[in-house]
N, C-alpha and C positions, 0 to 999 in steps of 0.2 A: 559175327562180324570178325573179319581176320584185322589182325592191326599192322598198319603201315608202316612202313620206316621212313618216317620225314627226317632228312637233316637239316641241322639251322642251328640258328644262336637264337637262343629267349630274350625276351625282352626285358628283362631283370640283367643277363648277361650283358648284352648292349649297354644297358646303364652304368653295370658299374664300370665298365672300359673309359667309358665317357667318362664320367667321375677321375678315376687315375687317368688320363690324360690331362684333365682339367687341371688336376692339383698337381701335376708336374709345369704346366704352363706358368701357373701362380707363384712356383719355385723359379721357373728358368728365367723368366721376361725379367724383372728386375736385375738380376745376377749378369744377363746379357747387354743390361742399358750402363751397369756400373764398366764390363767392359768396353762399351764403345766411349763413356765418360773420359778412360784410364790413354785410349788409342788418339783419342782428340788431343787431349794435354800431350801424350807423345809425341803428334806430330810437328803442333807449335813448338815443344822445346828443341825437337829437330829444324825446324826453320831457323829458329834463333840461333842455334849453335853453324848453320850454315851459313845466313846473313854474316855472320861475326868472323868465318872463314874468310868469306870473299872480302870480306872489309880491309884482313890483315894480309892481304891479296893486293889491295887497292892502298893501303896504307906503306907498302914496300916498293912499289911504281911511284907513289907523287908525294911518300913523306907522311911526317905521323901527325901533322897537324891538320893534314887536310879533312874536311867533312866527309863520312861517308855515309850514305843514305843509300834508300832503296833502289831508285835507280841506278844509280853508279854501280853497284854490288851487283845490281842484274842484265848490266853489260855484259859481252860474251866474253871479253878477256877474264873477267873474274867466276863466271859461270854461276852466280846466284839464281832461282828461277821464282819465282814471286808463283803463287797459288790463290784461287778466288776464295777459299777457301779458308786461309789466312789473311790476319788484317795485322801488319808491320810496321811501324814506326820507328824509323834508326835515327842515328845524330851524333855527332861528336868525331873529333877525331881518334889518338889511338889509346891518349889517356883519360878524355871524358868520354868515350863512345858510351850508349846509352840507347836499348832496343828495346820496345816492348810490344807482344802481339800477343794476339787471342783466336780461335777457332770460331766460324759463324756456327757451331754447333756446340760449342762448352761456355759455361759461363764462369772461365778459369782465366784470367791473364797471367803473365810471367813474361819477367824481363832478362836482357843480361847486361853484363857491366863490363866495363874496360880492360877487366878481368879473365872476363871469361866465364864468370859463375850466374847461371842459372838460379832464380829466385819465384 
């Protein structure tokens, strides 16, 4: 009997591919949810610090007493853009202003303050 030349992968070889694949999945998925964790909080602390823009946008037009809130700040003269994606609660004028919002996908809130400063 003459022997053939079959090419292929064995089935031992298949396996362990599978296996190193596997235990690469088992490394990256988590390491991949702590960045989307990291990009969510991003985003809100950027909403806030742009809320707090338009605010002191809206605080230079009608005075530092006046309330600023979400609507007002996402009038077109101030160019705030509200996302369904963020959930924002502003108030105050320029010295008690006072925002705080969260991501429907983190379970992170942070506010900012009259200040400026992110918390």
């Amino acid at each position: 009997m003459a022997l053939s030349n079959k090419k292929g992968f064995t089935l031992i070889e298949l396996i362990i591919v599978i296996g190193i694949i596997g235990v690469l999945a088992a490394i990256a998925i988590p390491v991949f949810a702590q960045y989307k964790a990291r990009a969510y909080d991003s985003d809100t602390k950027s909403h806030l610090h742009n809320i707090y823009l338009a605010c002191k946008s809206y605080w230079v037009d009608e005075g530092s007493s006046s309330d600023c809130t979400v609507p007002i700040a996402s009038g077109t003269a101030y160019g705030y853009t509200q996302t369904t994606k963020i959930n924002i609660v502003s108030s105050g004028g320029e010295t008690n202003f006072t925002s705080t919002a969260f991501h429907v996908d983190s379970t992170n809130t942070f506010s900012i303050d009259s200040v400026g400063s992110i918390s």
